[in-house]
Every structure is written in C-alpha cells, then in structure tokens.
C-alpha positions as CSV (number, residue, x, y, z in Angstrom):
1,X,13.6,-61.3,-14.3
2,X,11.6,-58.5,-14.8
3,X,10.5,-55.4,-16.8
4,X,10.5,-52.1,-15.7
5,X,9.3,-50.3,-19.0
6,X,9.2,-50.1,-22.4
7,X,9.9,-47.0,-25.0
8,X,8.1,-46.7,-28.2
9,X,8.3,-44.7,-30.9
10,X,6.3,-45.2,-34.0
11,X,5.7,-48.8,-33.3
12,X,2.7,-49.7,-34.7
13,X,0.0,-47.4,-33.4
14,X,2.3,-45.7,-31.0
15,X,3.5,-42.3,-31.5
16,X,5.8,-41.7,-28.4
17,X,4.8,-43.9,-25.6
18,X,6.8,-44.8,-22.2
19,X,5.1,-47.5,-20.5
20,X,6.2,-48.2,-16.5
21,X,5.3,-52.2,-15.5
22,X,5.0,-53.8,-12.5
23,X,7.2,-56.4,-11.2
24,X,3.5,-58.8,-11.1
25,X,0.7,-58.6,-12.8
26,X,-0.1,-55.8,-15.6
27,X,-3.7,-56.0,-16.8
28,X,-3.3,-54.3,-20.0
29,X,-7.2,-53.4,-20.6
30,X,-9.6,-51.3,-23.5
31,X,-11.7,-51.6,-26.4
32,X,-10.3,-53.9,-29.2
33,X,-8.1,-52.1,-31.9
34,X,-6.5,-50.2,-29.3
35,X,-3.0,-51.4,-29.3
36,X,-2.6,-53.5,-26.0
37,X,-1.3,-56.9,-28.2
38,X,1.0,-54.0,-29.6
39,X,2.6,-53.6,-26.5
40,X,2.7,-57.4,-26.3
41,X,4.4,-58.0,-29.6
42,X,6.9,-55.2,-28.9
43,X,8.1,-57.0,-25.8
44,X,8.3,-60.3,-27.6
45,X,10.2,-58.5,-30.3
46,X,12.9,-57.8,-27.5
47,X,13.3,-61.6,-26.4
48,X,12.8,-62.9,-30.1
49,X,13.8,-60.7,-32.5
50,X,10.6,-61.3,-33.9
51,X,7.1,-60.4,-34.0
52,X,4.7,-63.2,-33.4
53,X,2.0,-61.4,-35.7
54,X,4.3,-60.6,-38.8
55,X,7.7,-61.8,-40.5
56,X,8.0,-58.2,-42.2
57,X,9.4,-55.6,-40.1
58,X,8.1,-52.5,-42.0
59,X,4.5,-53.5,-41.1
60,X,5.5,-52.5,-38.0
61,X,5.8,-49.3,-38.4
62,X,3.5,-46.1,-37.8
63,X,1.4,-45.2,-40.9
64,X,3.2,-41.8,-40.5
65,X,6.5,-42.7,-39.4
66,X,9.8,-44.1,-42.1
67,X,10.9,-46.5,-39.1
68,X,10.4,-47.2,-35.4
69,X,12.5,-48.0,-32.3
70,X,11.7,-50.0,-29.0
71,X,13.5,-49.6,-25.6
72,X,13.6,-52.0,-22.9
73,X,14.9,-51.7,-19.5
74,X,14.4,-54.9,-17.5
75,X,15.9,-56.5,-14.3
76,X,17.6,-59.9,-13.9
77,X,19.8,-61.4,-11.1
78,X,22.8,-60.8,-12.9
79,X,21.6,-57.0,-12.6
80,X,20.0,-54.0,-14.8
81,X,20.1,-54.5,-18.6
82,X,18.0,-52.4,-22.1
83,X,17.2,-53.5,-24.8
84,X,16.6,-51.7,-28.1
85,X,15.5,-52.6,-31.5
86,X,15.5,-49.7,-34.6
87,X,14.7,-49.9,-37.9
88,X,14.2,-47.6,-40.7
89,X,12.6,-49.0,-43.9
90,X,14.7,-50.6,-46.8
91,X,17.7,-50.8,-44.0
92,X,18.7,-53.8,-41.6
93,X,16.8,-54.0,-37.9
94,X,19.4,-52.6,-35.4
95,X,19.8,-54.6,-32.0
96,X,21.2,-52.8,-28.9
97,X,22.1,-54.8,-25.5
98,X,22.8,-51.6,-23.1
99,X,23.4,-49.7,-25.9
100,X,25.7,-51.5,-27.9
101,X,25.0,-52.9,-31.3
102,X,25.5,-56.7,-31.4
103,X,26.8,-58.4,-35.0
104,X,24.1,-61.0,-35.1
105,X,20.6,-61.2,-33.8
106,X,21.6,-64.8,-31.7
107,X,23.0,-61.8,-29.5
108,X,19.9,-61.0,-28.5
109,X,18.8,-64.6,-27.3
110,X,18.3,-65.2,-23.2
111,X,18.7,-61.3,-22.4
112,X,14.7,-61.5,-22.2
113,X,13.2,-64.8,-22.0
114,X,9.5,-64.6,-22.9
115,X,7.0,-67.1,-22.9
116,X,3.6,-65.6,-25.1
117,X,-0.4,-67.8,-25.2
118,X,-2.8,-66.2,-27.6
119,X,-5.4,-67.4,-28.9
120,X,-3.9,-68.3,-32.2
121,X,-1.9,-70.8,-30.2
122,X,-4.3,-73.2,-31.1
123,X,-2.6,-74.0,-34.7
124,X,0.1,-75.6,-32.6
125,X,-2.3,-78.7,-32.7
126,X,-5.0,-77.7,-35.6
127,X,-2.2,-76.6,-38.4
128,X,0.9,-77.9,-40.1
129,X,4.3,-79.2,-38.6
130,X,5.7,-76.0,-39.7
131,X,3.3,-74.3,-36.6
132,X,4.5,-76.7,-34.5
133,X,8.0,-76.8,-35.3
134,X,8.0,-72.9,-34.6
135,X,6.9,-73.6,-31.4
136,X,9.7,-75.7,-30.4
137,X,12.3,-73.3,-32.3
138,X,11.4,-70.0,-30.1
139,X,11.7,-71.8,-27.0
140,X,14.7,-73.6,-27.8
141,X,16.3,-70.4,-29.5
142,X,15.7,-68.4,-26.5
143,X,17.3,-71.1,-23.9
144,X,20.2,-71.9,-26.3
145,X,22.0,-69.6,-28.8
146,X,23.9,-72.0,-30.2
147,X,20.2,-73.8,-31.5
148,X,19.8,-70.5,-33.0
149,X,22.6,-70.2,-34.9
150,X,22.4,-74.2,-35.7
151,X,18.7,-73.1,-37.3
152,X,20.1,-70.0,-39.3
153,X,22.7,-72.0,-41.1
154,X,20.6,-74.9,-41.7
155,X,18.1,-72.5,-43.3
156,X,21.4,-71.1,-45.7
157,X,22.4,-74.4,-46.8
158,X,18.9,-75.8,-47.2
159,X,18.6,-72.9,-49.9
160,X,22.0,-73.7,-51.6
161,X,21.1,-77.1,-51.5
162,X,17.8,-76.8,-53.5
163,X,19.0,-74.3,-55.6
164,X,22.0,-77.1,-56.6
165,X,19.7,-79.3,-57.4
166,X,17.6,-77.4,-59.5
167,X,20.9,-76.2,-61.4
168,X,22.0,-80.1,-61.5
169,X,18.9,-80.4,-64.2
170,X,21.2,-78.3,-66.4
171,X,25.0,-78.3,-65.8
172,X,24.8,-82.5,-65.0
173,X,28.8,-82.0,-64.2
174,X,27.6,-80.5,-60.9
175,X,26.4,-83.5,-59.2
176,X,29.4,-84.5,-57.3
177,X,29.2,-80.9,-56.0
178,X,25.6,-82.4,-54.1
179,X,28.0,-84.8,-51.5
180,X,29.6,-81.2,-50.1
181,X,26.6,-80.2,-48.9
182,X,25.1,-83.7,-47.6
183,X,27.9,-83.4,-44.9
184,X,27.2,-80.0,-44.1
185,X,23.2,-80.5,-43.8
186,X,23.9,-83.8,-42.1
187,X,26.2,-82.7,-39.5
188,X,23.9,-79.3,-38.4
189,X,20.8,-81.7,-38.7
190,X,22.3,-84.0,-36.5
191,X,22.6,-81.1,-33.5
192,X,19.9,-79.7,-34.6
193,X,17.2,-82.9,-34.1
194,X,19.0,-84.0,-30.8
195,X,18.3,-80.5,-29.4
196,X,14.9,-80.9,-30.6
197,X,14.8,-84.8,-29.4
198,X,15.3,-84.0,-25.7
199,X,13.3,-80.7,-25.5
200,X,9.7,-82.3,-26.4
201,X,10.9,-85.7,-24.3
202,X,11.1,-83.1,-21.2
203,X,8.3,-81.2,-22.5
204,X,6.2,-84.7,-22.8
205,X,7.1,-85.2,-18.7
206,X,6.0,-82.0,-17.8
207,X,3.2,-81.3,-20.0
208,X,2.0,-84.8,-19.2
209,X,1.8,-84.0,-15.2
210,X,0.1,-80.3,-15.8
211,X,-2.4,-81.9,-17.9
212,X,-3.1,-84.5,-15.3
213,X,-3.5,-82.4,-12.5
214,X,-5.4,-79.8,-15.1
215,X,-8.3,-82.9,-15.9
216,X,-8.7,-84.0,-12.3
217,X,-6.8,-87.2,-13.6
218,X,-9.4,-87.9,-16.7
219,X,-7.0,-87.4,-19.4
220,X,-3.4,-88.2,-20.6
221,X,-1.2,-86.6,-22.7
222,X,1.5,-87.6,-24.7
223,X,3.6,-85.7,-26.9
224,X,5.8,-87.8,-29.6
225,X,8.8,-86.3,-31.9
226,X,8.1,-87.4,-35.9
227,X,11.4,-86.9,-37.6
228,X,11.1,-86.4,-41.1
229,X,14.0,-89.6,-41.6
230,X,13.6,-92.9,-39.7
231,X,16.9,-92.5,-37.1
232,X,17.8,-95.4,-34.8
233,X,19.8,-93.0,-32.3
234,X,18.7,-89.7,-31.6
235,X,20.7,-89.0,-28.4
236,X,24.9,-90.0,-30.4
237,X,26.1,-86.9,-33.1
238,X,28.3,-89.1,-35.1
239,X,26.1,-91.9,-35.4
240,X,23.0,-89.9,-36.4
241,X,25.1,-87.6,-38.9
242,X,26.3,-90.5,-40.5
243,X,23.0,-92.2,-40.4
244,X,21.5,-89.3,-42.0
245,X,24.0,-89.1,-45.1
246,X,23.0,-92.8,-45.6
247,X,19.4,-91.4,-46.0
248,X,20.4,-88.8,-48.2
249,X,22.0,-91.0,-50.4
250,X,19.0,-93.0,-50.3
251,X,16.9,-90.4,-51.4
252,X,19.1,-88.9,-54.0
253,X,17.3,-89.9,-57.1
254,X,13.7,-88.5,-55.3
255,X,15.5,-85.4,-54.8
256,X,17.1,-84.8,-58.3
257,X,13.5,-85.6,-59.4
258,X,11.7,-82.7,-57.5
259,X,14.7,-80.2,-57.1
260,X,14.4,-79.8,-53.2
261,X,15.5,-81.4,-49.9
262,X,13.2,-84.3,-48.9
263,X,14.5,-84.7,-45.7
264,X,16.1,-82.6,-42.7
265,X,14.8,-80.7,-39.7
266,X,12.5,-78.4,-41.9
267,X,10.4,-81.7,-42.0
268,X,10.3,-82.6,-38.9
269,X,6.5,-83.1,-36.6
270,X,5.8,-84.3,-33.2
271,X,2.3,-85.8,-32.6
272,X,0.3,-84.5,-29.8
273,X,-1.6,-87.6,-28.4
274,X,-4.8,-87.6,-25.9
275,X,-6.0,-90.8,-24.2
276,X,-4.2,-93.0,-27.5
277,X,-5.9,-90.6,-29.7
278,X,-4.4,-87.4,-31.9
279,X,-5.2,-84.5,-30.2
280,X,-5.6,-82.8,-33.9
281,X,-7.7,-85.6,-35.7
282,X,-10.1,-86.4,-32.3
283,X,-10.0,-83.7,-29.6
284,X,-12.8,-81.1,-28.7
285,X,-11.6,-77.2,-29.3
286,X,-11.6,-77.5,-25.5
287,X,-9.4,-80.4,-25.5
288,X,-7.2,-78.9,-27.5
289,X,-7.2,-75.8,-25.5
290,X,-6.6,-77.0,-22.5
291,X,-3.4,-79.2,-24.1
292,X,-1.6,-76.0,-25.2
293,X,-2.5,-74.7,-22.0
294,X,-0.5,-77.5,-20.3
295,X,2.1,-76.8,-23.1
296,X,2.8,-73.3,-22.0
297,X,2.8,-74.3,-18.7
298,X,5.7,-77.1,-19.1
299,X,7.5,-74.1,-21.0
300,X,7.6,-72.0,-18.3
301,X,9.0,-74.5,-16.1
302,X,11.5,-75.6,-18.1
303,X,12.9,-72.2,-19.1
304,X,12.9,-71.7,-14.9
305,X,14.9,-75.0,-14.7
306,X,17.2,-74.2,-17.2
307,X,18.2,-70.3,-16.3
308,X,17.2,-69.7,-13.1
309,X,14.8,-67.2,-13.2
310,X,10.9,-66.9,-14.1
311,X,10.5,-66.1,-18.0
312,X,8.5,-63.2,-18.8
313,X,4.4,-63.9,-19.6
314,X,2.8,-62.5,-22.6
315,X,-1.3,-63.6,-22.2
316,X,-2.9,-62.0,-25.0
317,X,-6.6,-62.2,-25.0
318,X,-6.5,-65.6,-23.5
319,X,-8.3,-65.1,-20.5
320,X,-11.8,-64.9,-22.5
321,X,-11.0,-68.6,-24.2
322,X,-10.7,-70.4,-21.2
323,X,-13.3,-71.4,-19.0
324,X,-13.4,-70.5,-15.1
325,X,-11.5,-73.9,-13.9
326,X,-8.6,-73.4,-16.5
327,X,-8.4,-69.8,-15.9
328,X,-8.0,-70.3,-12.2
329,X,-5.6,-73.1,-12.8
330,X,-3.8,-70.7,-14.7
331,X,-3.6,-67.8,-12.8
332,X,-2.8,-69.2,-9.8
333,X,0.0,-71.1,-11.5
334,X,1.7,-67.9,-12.5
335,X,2.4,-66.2,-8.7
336,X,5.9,-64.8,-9.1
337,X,5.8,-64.6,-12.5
338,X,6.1,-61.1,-14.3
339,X,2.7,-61.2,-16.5
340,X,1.2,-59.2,-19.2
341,X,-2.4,-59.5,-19.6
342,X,-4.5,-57.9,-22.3
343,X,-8.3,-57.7,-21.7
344,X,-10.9,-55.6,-22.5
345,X,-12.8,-56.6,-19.4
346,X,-10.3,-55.5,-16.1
347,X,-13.3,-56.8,-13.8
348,X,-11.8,-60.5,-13.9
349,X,-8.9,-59.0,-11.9
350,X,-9.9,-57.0,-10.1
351,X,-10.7,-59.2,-6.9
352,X,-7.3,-60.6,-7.4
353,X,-3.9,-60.3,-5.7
354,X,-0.6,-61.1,-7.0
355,X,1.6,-58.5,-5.2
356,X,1.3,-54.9,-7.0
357,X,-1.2,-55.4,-9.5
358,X,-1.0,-52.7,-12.2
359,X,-4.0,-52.1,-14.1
360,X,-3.1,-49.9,-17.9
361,X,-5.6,-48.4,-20.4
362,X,-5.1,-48.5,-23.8
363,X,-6.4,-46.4,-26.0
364,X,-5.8,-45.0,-29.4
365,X,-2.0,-45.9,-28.8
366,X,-1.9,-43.9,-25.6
367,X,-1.4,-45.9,-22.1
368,X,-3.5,-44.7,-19.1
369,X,-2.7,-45.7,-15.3
C-alpha cells in the first residue's frame, strides 16, 4: 500500500495544503518548527484515529481555524481508497472511508496500516507499562479490529467497575452487583491478554533475529509478557476466563479496600531483556536504541505477514539518533516500503536510491518540491 497525497486544512500549522507522495521514499526536510512531524502525525491520524503527540483533538487545530479536516487518498491491492477525518471543536471527530461516514472509529482500523519510530520511542523501554502497553495496542488495533473493539469495552467496564466499587463504600447492598461485572471483565480480559500473549511471543522471534543480525551476533534479545495476574494458560479462553474470576475473587477484599481494579489487561508489562539483563534497568541509551530499532523492525514484518502488503513508515527525526551502522541497517531494510522521512539535513539522502525518491520542503506550513 501506498499514499498518493494528503489534504489539509487547518491542521495544525497548515492553512490549505495538498501534499503529492511518492510511492518510495519522501524526505520531508527544513528548519525545526516547520511542520514536517505535522504531516507525519496527520497520516498516523488516518491509520490510528489518533495522534501520536496528543489525546486532545482540538490541539490540533489551526490557531485561527474552529476545526480542521484531513484527506487521504492511498493505494492498496484491493484498489484506490480516501480517507478523511473532520472535526469542529466541542463536536465528535468525523471518519470518512471513500466518503462515507463509519459508526465507530474500529472502522477505520487496516484501511491504512502505519508503522511510526521517533525519537520518543525510547519510553517504550525507559517509561511505565502503560508506554509499553500502548505500543503493543496500536499495532494489534491496526492488524485486528476486533482487539480494538475488545480494548474499548474493556476500558467501559473498567470505569463502571471502579466506580461500583467506590459506590459499594456507601450503598453496602450493592456488592453482589460486583460478580456481574467480574464475568464481563474476565471474559474480554481473557481475548484480550491471548491476543497480547501471541503478538510479543512472535514479536520476541523476530525482534530477536533483527537484533542479532543488527549486533554482528554480540547481543541477544528477549522480550517477555508480565501479566498483571499469575495465569497458568494463556493460549485456552475458557480456562483463562475462569482462572481470572478465581483471581478476582481473590483479590476482592484489596479491591473494596482501594476502590479500583487491581488486576486486568490495564496492568499488564512485558520485560525487555538484553544478554539476561533488563534492557531498562542495565542498557546504554544506545542499547536501548538499537532494541526499539529491532522492535520496529519485527513490526513491520509482522504487519507484511499478516496482510499482505508493506505498512506505511512514519521516521520522524530518527535518522539523527542513530549512528551510521544502524542507519544503514535501517535504510536498507526498508526497500519497497512507502517511507516518510523528516529531516532537516536532506544531504543524508541525497546519494541514495530507493526508486523515485521525493525530496519536500517544509516551511511555515507550506510544502515545497
């Protein structure tokens, strides 16, 4: 799949923009506070439904504008499809698939398939389980709608849930209520950590061989999933639903305690392991670097595996992180892959061929070929 170009209008620091793409490489190139990672996070928007910068939509927006509106025309085997993505402020975000509206944003997911590196990246290893867990849910949400809509009603009940037991401090009657929703967490938990389960086991394989061949053998990678409940199956539905109702009931009193959900897929981890050692607690910035590199890497292959085509790349200011052995890795791993790169330095490129390379200047929210 491919994109062809991309219509913005009041997106950010774009007035009225059309931007053309090449089917290869597009070096997206100019003096920082520009816009290029704009143009970046309006494409993402498409395949995501989300920004990668910001949960709010309205910061989005032009300064002078009341809403904006993005439209994508890409190409994919099963033939020409657009995209397009309005909002106004204080109303719902609008999704179009050739200019229908779709009901629910899981619409959107696999139209666009994009796979995005920047720099902050890096928190995937040096942050929280949440980071980490959000890498793992784009990926997964984008392959398979029914993990997105899985997530989204997990999210709902997770809320009712902890807002039952807060209200169980003061209407006591409502505790037998709480065994309702233990089946309905347990049974989307259950699809939910199996989905997870087998996508970091696959990611482990991959990962693990890129990263080999990315260290000239030196180091090994492991990547290892840390469910937030000790589960003896992670691979049977039943058994794991039932298994987890068990530990709900086991941590009932805990819960009543602290008024929220103790345990579930919004707890979940997955180590990241280097030579026996945590990536996060013992490895280098460089280390850690090159392991998300080899993480991107294993995405993009998977996503190819699993749909048939080559994901879109988003590369935002990456190039300028890695050093010349992991940039050449990189770049000569992505041949036949549509890729966005933001720079402010084109002259990396420009010695480069990768089919119809097409080189764009950003500046003040204006594109220049």
């Amino acid at each position: 799949m491919y994109i062809d170009k991309i219509s913005l209008k009041n997106f950010r620091n774009y007035r009225d923009e059309t931007i053309e793409f090449s089917k290869d490489l597009n070096i997206i190139y100019g003096q920082n506070a520009q816009g290029k990672t704009n143009i970046i996070e309006a494409v993402f928007l498409c395949a995501s439904g989300r920004s990668h910068r910001t949960s709010k939509d309205a910061e989005l927006v032009n300064i002078d504008g009341t809403g904006f509106s993005i439209l994508l025309e890409l190409e994919k085997t099963e033939g020409r499809k657009n995209i397009g993505i309005e909002y106004e402020r204080g109303k719902k975000k609008i999704v179009k698939i050739n200019e229908v509206p779709v009901k629910k944003i899981g619409s959107l997911m696999g139209n666009l398939v994009a796979v995005i590196f920047s720099p902050e990246d890096i928190l995937i290893i040096k942050e929280g389980p949440s980071q980490r867990r959000r890498f793992i849910d784009i990926t997964l949400c984008q392959l398979k709608p029914s993990y997105f809509y899985d997530l989204q009603q997990y999210n709902k009940i997770l809320l009712q849930r902890n807002a039952l037991l807060k209200e169980i401090q003061f209407r006591r009657s409502l505790l037998d209520t709480l065994e309702v929703w233990d089946y309905k967490i347990a049974e989307l938990s259950s699809r939910i950590m199996i989905a997870r389960n087998e996508f970091i086991n696959r990611l482990c394989e991959i990962a693990k061989r890129i990263h080999f061949n990315l260290t000239d053998g030196s180091e090994s990678m492991e990547i290892k999933y840390s469910p937030s409940v000790g589960l003896h199956n992670l691979s049977d539905p039943a058994e794991l639903k039932n298994e987890f109702i068990k530990q709900l009931s086991n941590t009932r009193a805990s819960e009543l305690k602290r008024c929220v959900t103790l345990i579930g897929p919004h707890r979940d981890d997955y180590e990241m392991v280097l030579n026996g050692l945590s990536l996060k607690m013992f490895g280098s910035q460089g280390q850690q670097r090159t392991s998300v590199l080899s993480l991107k890497l294993a995405e993009i292959e998977i996503i190819r595996s699993e749909t048939d085509e080559n994901p879109v790349l988003l590369l935002d200011d990456v190039m300028s992180e890695l050093d010349f052995k992991r940039r050449e890795f990189l770049l000569e791993n992505i041949k036949n892959i549509q890729t966005f790169i933001t720079c402010t330095d084109k002259d990396l490129f420009e010695n480069r061929n990768f089919g119809d390379n097409l080189y764009i200047r950003v500046e003040a929210g204006r594109a220049y070929y």
